[in-house]
C-alpha positions in Angstrom: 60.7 45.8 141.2 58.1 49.1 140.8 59.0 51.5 142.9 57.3 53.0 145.7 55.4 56.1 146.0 56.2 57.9 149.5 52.5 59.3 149.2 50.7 56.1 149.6 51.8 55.9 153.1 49.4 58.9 153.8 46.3 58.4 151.0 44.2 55.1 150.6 45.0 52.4 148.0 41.9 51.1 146.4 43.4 49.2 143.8 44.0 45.4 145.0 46.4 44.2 142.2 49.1 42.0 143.8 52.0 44.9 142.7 49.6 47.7 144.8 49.4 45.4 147.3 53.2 44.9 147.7 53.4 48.6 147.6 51.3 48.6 150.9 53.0 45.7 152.8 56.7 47.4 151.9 55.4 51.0 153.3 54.0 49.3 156.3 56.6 46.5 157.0 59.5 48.9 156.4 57.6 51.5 158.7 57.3 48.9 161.8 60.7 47.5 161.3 62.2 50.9 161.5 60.0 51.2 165.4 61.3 48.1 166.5 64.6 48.8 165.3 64.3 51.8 167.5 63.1 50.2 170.6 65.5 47.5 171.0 67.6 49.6 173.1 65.0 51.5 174.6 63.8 48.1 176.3 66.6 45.7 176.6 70.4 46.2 177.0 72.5 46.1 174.3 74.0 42.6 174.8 71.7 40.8 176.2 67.9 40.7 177.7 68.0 42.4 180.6 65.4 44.8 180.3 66.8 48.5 180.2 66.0 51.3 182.9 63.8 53.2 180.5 61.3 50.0 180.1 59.4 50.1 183.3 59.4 47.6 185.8 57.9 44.2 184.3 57.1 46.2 181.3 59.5 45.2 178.6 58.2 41.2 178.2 55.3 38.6 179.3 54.6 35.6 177.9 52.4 33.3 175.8 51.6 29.7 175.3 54.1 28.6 177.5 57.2 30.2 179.6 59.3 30.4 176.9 57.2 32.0 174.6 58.1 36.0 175.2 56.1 38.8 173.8 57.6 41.9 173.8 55.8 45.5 174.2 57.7 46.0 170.8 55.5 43.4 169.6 52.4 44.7 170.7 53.4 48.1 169.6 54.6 47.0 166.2 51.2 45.4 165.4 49.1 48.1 167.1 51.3 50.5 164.4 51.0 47.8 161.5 47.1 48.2 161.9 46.6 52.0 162.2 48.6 52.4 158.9 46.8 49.6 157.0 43.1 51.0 158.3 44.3 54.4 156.8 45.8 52.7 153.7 42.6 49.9 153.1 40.4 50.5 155.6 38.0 47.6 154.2 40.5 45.1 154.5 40.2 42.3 157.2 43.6 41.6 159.3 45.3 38.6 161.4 48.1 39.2 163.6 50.2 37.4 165.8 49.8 39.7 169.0 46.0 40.5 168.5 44.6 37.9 166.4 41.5 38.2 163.8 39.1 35.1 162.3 39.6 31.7 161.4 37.6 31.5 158.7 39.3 33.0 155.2 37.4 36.2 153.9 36.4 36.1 150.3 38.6 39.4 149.9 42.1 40.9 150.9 43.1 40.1 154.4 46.5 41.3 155.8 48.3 38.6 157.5 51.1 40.1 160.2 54.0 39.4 162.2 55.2 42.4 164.1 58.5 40.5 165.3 59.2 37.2 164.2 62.0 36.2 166.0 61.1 37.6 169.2 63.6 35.5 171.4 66.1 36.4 169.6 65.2 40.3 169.6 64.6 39.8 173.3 68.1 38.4 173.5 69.8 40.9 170.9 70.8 38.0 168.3 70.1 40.1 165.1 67.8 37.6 163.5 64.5 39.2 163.6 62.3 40.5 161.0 58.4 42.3 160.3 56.6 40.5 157.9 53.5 41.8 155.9 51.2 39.7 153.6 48.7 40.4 151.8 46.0 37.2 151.0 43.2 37.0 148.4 40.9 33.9 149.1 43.6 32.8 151.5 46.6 32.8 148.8 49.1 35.3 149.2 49.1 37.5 146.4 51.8 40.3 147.9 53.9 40.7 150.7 57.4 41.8 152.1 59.8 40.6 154.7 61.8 43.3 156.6 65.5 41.9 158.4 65.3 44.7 161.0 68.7 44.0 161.9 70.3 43.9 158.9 68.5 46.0 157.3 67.3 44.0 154.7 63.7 44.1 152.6 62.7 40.9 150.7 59.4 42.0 148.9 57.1 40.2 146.1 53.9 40.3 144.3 52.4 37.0 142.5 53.8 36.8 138.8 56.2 39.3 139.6 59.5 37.7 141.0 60.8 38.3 144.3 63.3 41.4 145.1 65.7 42.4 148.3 67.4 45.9 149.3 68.8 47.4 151.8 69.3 50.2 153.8 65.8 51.6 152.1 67.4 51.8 148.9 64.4 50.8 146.5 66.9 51.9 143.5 69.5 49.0 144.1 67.1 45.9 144.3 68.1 42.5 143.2 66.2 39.9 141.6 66.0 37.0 143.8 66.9 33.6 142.7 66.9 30.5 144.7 70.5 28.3 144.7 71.4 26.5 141.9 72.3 22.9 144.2 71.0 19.6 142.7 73.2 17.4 145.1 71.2 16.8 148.3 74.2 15.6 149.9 75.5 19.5 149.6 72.3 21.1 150.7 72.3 23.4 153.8 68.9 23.4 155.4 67.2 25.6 157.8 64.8 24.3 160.7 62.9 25.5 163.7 61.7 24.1 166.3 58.2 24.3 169.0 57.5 26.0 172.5 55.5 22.5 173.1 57.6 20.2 174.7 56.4 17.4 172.7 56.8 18.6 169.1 60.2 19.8 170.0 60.9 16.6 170.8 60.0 14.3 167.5 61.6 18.0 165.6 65.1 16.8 167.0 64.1 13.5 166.2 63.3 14.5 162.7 66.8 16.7 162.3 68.7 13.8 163.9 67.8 11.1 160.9 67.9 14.1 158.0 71.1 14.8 159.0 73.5 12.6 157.9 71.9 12.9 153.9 72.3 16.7 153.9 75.4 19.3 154.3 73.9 20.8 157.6 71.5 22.6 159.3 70.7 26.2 160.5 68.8 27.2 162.7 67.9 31.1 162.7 64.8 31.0 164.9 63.1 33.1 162.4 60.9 31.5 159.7 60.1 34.3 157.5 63.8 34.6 157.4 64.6 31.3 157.1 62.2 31.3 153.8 64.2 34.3 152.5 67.0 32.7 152.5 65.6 29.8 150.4 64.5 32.6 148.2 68.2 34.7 147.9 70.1 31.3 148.0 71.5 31.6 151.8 70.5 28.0 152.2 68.8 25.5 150.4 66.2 24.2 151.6 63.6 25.0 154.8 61.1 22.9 156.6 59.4 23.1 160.2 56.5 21.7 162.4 53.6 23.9 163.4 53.8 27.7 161.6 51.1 29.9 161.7 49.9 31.7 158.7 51.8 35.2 160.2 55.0 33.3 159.9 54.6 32.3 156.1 52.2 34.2 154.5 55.0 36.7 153.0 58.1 34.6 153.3 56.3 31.7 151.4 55.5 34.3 148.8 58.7 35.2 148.0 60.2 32.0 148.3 57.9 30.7 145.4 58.3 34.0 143.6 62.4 33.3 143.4 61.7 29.9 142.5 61.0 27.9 145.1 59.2 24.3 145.4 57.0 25.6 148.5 54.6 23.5 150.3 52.3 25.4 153.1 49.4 25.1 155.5 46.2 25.8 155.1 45.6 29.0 155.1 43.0 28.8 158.5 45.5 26.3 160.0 47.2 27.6 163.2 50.9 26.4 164.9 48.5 23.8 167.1 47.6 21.9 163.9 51.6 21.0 163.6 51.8 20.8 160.0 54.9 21.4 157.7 56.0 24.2 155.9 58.6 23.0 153.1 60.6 25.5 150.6 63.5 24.0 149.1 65.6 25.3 145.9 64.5 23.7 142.7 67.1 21.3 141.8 66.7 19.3 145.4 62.9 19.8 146.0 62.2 16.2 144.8 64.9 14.4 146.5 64.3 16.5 149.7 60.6 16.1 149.9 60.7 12.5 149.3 63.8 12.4 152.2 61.2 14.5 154.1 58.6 12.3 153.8 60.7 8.7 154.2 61.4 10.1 157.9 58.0 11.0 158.2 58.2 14.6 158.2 55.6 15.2 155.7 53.0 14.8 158.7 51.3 17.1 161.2 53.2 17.0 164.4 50.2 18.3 166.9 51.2 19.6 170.3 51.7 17.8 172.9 52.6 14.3 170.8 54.6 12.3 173.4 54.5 9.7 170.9 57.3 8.4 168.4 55.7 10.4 165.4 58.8 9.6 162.8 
């Protein structure tokens, strides 16, 4: 892992190499993360998701794409501070986020693909599973990019060719080389899953985990992909697949999943969580077995919102 100068948080970065450009997502991820770590109990008691006194009335949370799809003023805030410190730091850069959006179509050079929070039901709820993640893209490939686990503490960084690394508590100095789990027997694999706000994905998603099930150790489920595809990455669990990501939510975690080793299959980079397609990372010694698994069940297709149908 290079290490990173303090300055560049405060003078531009015209170099576009993928280690610069993990330089600029760990400044900026690690500065967010330490905001929303801040505001957590500024907005929402400690235990649970009440909002606090100091939030304002209605303040604290709204929703999206359906009721249970919260967005926080954390969220907002996180991104609105994610893009002030990358116009300072590339100010010719193009950006998507989750909270304010940006263009469909892929720009021919470096566009900044954010999460301010992902995992914002569980930071609405206080289960410490939430994370900023920070991505850097080149022709809609992600080149660079860094994972923060707010709660724990936790950076998982990575810059194409370079390997993946994790620290914590800030401490650049003590970074470990990532390396995904050393499993071969499917039968022993512990998977991590998500699942939709649609009704109807959600549905043929349980379907899905109910016939994987029985050919795999378990499954987790975090509620926070770019987590989930760190822990492919460090060897947490083995394997990760879900229904109907957006780019935000693996641009940097699919990175450094690949980076530690990874078999990774993503979206297209323009795709959206609409499309419903499937986002894979599994550890190398099961990635055949599971992706064929995968796709005997049918989970190597899109599952759109909305599907009432039997899609497996």
């Amino acid at each position: 892992m290079v290490g990173v100068d303090p300055t560049e948080s405060v003078r531009p970065v015209t170099a576009a190499t993928p280690v610069d450009l993990e330089r600029v997502a760990v400044i900026v991820a690690e500065l967010a993360a330490d905001h929303v770590r801040g505001r957590r109990t500024e907005l929402f008691s400690t235990f649970g998701s009440e909002p606090s006194a100091t939030a304002g009335p209605g303040g604290a949370v709204a929703t999206k794409s359906t009721p249970t799809d919260p967005v926080t003023l954390a969220d907002t805030e996180s991104e609105n501070l994610i893009r002030e410190r990358l116009r300072a730091l590339r100010p010719d850069d193009d950006v998507l986020g989750e909270e304010r959006g940006g263009s469909v179509e892929v720009p021919d050079g470096v566009r900044w693909v954010v999460d301010p929070i992902d995992g914002t039901v569980n930071y609405l709820y206080g289960i410490p599973a939430y994370a900023v993640s920070v991505a850097a893209q080149i022709g809609g490939e992600s080149v660079a990019g860094a994972v923060v686990d707010v709660a724990g503490g936790v950076t998982y960084s990575a810059a194409r060719g370079h390997g993946a690394y994790a620290w914590g508590s800030g401490d650049r100095s003590a970074s470990e080389r990532l390396s995904c789990a050393r499993v071969t027997d499917l039968g022993l694999a512990l998977v991590a899953s998500g699942f939709a706000y649609d009704r109807g994905r959600r549905r043929a998603q349980g379907e899905l985990v109910g016939k994987l099930l029985p050919h795999i150790r378990d499954i987790r489920r975090v509620g926070a992909a770019a987590l989930d595809l760190c822990m492919v990455a460090s060897g947490r669990v083995d394997a990760h697949f879900e229904h109907g990501l957006s780019p935000w939510d693996w641009a940097a975690g699919g990175l450094i999943a690949a980076e530690a080793g990874a078999v990774v299959r993503l979206p297209a980079a323009d795709s959206r969580a609409a499309d419903g397609e499937p986002t894979i990372a599994a550890a190398p010694g099961i990635a055949e077995d599971f992706l064929g698994l995968v796709g005997e069940l049918g989970g190597l297709r899109a599952i759109p919102e909305g599907d009432q149908q039997d899609c497996l």
